[in-house]
C-alpha positions in Angstrom: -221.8 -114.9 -111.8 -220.9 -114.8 -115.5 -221.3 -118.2 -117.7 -219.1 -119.1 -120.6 -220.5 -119.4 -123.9 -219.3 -120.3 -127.2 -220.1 -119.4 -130.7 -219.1 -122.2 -133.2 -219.6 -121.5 -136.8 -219.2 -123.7 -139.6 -220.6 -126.1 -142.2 -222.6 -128.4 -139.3 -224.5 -126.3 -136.4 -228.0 -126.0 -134.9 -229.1 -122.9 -136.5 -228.4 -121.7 -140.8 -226.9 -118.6 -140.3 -228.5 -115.6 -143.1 -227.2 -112.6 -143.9 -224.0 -110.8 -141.9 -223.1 -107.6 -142.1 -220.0 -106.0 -140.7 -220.9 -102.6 -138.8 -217.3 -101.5 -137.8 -214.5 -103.7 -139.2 -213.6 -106.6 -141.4 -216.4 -108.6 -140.0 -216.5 -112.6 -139.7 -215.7 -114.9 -142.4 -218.7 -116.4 -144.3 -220.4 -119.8 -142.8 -223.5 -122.1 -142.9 -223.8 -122.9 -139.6 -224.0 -121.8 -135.8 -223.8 -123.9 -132.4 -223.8 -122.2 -129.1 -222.5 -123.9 -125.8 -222.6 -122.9 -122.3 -219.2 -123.9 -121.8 -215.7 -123.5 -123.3 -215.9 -125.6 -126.6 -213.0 -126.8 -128.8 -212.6 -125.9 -132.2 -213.0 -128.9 -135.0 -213.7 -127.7 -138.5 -215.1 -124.6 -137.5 -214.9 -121.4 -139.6 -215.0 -119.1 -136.7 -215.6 -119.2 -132.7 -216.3 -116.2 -130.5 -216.2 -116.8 -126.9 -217.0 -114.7 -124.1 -219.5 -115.2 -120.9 -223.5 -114.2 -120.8 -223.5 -111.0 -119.3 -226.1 -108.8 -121.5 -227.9 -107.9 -117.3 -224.9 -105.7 -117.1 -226.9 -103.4 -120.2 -230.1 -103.1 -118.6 -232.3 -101.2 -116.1 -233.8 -103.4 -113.5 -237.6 -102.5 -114.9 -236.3 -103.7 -118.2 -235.0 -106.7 -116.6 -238.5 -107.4 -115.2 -239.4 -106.7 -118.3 -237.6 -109.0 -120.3 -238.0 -112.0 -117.8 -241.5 -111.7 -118.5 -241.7 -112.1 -122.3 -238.5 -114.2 -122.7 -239.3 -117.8 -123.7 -236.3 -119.7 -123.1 -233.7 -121.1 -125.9 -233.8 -124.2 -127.9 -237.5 -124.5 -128.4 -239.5 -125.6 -131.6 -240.6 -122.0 -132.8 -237.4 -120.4 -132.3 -236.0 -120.1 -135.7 -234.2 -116.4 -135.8 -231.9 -114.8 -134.2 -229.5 -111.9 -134.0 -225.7 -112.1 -133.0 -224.2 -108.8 -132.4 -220.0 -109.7 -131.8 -218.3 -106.9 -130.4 -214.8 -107.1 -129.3 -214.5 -105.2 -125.7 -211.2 -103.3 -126.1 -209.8 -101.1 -123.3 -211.4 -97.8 -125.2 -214.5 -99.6 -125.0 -213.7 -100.3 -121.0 -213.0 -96.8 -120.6 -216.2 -95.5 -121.9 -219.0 -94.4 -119.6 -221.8 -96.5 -118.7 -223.8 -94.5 -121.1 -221.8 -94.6 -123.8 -221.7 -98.2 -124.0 -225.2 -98.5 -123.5 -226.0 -95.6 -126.1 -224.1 -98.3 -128.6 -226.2 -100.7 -128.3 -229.4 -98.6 -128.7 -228.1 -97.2 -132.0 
């Protein structure tokens, strides 16, 4: 089961958004502010949105899922004040890639 999830950046959002720095690409336009949503959401001022669905199990072993269930405090609490968004655009090269390609991406 995948879960929708939306991105909503702007001049209003729950976290300030710091530095962004374009890898591969134009990158995103410059904003303030970032809102996530666990459901399609609906664009009202916003500067950019990236949707897609929470599927980052797809990445891991299933000792690094054990792993990373037992360390990972959940979202939205007091303490959590940084993050890191990595947007990638899954094209049909990227599809077409092996397993350990992809993977050997992200590890980079």
């Amino acid at each position: 089961m995948v879960d929708p999830v939306t991105f909503s950046a702007g001049a209003q959002g729950d976290w300030e958004i710091g530095p962004m720095v374009a890898v591969i690409g134009g990158g995103l336009p410059p904003a303030r502010r970032l809102s996530m949503f666990e459901s399609p959401a609906t664009s009202h001022g916003q500067t950019w949105q990236l949707r897609g669905v929470i599927s980052n199990a797809r990445y891991a072993t299933a000792t690094e899922l054990k792993q990373l269930a037992a360390v990972s405090p959940p979202l939205g609490r007091p303490e959590a004040t940084l993050a890191a968004l990595i947007p990638i655009r899954k094209s049909e090269t990227w599809w077409s890639m092996g397993q350990d390609e992809r993977r050997a991406i992200f590890e980079d």
